[in-house]
C-alpha positions as CSV (number, residue, x, y, z in Angstrom):
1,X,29.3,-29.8,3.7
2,X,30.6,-27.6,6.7
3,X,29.5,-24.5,7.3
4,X,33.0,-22.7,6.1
5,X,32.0,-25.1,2.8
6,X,28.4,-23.8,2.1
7,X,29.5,-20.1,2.9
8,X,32.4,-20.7,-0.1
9,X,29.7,-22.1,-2.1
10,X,27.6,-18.9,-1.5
11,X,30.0,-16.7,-2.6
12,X,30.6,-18.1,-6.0
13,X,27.1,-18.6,-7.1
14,X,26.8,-15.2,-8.6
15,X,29.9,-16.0,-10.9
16,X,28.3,-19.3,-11.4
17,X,24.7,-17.7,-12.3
18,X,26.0,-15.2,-14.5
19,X,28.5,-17.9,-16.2
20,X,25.0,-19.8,-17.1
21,X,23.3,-16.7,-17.7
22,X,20.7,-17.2,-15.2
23,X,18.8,-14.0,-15.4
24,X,16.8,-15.1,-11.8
25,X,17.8,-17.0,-8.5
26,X,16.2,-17.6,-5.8
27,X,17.1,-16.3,-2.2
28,X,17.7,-18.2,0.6
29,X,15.0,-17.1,2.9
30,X,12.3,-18.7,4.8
31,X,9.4,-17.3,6.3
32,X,10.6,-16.2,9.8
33,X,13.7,-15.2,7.8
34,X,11.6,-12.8,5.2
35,X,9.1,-11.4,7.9
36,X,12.7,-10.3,9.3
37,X,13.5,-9.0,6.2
38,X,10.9,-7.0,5.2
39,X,9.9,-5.7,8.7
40,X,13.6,-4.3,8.9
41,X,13.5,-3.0,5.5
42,X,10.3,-1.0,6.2
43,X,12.0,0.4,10.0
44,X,15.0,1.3,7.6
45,X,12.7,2.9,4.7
46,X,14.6,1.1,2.3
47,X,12.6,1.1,-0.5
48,X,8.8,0.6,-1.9
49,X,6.4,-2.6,-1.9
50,X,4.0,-2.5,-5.1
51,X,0.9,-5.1,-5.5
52,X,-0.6,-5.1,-8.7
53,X,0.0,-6.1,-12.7
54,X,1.0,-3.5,-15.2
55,X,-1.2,-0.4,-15.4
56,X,-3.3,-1.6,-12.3
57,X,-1.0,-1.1,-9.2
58,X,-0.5,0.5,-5.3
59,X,2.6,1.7,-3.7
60,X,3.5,1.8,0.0
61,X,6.9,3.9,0.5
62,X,9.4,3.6,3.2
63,X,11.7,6.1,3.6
64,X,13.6,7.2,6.8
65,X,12.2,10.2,7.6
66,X,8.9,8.6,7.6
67,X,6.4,6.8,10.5
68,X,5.5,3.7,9.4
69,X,3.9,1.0,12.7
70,X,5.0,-2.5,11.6
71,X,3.0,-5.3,13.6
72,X,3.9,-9.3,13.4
73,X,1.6,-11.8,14.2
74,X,3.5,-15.2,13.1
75,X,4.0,-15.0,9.7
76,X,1.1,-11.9,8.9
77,X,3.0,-8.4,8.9
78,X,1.4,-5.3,8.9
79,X,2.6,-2.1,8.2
80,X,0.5,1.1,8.6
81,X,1.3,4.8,7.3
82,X,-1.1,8.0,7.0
83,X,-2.1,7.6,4.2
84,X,-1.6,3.8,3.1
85,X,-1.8,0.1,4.9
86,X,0.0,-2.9,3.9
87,X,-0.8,-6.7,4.8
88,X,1.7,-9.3,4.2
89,X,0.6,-13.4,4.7
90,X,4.5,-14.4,4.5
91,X,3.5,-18.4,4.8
92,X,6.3,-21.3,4.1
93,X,5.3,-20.9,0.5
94,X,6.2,-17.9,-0.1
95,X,9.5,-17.4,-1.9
96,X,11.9,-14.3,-2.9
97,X,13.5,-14.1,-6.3
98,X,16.4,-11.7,-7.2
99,X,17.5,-10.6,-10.6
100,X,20.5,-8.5,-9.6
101,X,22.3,-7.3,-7.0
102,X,20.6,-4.0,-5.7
103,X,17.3,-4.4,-7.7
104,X,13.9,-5.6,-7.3
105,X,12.8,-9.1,-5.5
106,X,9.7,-10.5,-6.5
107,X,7.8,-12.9,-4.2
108,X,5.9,-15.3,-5.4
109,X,3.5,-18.4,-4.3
110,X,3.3,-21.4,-6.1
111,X,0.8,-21.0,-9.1
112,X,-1.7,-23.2,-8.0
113,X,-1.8,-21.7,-4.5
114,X,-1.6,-18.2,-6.0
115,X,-4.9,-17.8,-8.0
116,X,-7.4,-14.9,-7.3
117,X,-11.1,-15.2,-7.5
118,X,-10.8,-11.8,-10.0
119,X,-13.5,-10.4,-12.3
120,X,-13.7,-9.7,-16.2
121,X,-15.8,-6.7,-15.6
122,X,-17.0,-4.6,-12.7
123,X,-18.4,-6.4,-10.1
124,X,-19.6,-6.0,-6.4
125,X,-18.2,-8.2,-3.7
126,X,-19.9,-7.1,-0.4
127,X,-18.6,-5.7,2.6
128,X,-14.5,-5.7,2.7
129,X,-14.7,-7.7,5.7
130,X,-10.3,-8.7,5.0
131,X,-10.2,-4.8,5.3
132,X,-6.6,-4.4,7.5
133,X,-8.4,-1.9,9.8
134,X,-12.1,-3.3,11.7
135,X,-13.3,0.8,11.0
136,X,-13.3,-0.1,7.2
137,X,-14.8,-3.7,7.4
138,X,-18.7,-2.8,6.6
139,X,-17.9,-0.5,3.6
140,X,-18.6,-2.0,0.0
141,X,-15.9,-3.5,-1.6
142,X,-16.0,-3.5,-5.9
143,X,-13.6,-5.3,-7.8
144,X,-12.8,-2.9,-11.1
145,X,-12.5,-5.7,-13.3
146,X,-9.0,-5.9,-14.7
147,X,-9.4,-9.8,-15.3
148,X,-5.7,-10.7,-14.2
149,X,-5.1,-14.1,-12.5
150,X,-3.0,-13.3,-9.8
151,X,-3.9,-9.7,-8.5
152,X,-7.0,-7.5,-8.5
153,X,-7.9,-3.8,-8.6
154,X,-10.8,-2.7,-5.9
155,X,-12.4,0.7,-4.4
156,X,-13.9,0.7,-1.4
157,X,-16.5,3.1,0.0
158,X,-19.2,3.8,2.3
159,X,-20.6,7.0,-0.1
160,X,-24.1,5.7,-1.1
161,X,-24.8,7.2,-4.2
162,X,-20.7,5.8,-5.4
163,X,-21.9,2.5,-4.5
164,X,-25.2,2.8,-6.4
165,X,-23.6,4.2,-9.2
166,X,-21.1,1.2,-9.1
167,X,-24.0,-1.2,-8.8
168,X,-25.6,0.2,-11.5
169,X,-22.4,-0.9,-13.1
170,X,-22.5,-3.9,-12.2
171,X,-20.7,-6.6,-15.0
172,X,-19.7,-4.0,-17.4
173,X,-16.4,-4.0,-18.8
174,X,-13.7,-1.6,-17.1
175,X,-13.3,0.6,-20.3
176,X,-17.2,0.8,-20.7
177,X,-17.3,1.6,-16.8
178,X,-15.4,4.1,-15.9
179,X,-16.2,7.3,-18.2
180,X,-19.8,6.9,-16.6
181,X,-18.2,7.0,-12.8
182,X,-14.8,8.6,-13.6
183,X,-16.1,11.7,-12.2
184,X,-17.5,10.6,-8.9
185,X,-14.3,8.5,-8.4
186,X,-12.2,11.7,-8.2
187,X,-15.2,13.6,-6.3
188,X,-15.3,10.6,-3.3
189,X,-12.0,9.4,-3.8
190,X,-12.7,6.1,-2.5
191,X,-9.9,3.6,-0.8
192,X,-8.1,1.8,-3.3
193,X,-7.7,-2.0,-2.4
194,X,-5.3,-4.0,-4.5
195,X,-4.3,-7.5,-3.4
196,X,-3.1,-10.7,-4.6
197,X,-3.1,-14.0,-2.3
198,X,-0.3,-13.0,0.0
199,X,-0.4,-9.1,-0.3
200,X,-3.0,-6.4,0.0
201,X,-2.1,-2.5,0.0
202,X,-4.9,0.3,0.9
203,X,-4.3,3.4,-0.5
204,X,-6.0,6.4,0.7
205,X,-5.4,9.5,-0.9
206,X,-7.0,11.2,-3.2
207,X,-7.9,10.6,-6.6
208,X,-5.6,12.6,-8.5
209,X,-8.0,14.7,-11.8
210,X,-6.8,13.6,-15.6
211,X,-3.7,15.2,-16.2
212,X,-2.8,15.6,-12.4
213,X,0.2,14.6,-11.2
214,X,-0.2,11.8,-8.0
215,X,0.6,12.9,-5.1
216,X,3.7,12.4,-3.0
217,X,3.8,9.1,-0.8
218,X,1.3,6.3,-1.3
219,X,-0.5,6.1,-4.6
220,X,-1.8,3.9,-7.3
221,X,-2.5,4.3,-10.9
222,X,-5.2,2.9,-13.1
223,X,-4.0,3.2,-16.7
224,X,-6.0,2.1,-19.5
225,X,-3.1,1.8,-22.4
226,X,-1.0,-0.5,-19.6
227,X,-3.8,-2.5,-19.2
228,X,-4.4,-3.7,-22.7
229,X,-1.3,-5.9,-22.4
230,X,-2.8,-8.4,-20.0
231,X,0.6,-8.6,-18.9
232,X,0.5,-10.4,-14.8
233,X,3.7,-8.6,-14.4
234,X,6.5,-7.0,-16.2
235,X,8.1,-9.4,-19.0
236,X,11.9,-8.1,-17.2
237,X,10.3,-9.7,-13.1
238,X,8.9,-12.7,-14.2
239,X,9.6,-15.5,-11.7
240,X,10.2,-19.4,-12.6
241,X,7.5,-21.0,-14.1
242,X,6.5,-22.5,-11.4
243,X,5.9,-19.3,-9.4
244,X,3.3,-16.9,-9.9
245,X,4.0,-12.8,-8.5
246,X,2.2,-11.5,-5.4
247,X,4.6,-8.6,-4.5
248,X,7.4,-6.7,-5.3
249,X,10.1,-5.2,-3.6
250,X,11.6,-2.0,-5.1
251,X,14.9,-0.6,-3.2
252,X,15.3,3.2,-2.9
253,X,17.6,4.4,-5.6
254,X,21.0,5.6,-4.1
């Protein structure tokens, strides 16, 4: 086909898709093409990148009026705010999927690439040696246990008596876990770390208390009665079967 061909062909697959009732469709982006994309989408603000499965999740904003340091090395992106960094492994695997104009894009690895070495219960994993920043690579790294294939939940922290009391936790079930370390949690306020195999977002803020509201900007939330679902990703965002999540893309509301 020509190039005027494929461009007419372009504009009628959304007629087509919606004809066939294709809820999802892949975009047409490689990965020089999507490190472009999302680097110019952060330098715009245009919109918020979560990691994370239902309940379990961390936000990094862009919005104009905010500083945000984007750094590309091949297909790695960084981005770095105040109070929130966010790591990016954009590889020729990685794919975008759309589910209608204007809303979210999901990306997503092939399943068998995409698997995370996460925990059923609380567990200790060392020194966070892929922290983003070298300042943050000796503190201890503990993986909350929210058993999900494709994305975990950590803290991070150098506070000795948080990581003894997490130790202490060591193998216990999430729910069973964190009435016994809720409070020191919100007292430390350790890093959040939540990653899957192509994403990682730090969070640093506080902690907010129960009944707080988060505060503005970066932020995650732990929910227990999200978390019961099991649920890798909403039902609605749910890429081909032969994809499995590892970010997604959520444009500013106009």
């Amino acid at each position: 086909m020509s190039e005027s061909q494929r461009d007419a062909l372009w504009e009628k697959l959304p007629e087509r898709l919606a004809a066939l009732s294709v809820r999802v469709r892949l975009l047409p982006m490689i990965r020089d093409e999507l490190v472009d994309w999302v680097a110019e989408g952060i330098e715009a603000g245009s919109g918020t990148w979560v990691v994370g499965a239902p309940g379990a999740i961390a936000e990094f904003p862009s919005r104009s009026e905010q500083t945000i340091r984007v750094d590309i090395d091949g297909g790695v992106l960084t981005a770095r705010r105040s109070d929130a960094s966010l790591r990016l492994f954009l590889t020729e695997k990685v794919r975008a999927f759309a589910f209608n104009d204007g809303g979210p894009i999901v990306l997503g690895l092939p399943r068998g690439r995409a698997g995370l070495a996460s925990a059923a219960g609380l567990r200790s994993l060392g020194p966070d040696t892929a922290a983003i920043d070298e300042a943050q690579r000796n503190e201890q790294l503990f993986d909350m246990g929210i058993g999900r294939q494709y994305t975990r939940f950590c803290v991070r922290t150098g506070d000795e008596v948080l990581v003894s009391m997490l130790s202490d936790n060591d193998g216990r079930h999430w729910s069973q876990a964190m009435p016994l370390i809720q409070s020191k949690l919100v007292d430390v306020g350790p890093h959040r770390v939540v990653e899957s195999a192509a994403a990682r977002i730090e969070v640093f803020t506080k902690i907010p208390l129960p009944g707080e509201l988060s505060p503005a900007g970066a932020r995650t939330h732990f929910l227990p009665e999200f978390l019961k679902s099991g649920e890798e990703i909403a039902a609605g965002l749910s890429p081909p079967d032969y994809a499995a999540p590892v970010a997604i893309f959520y444009p500013n509301k106009t």
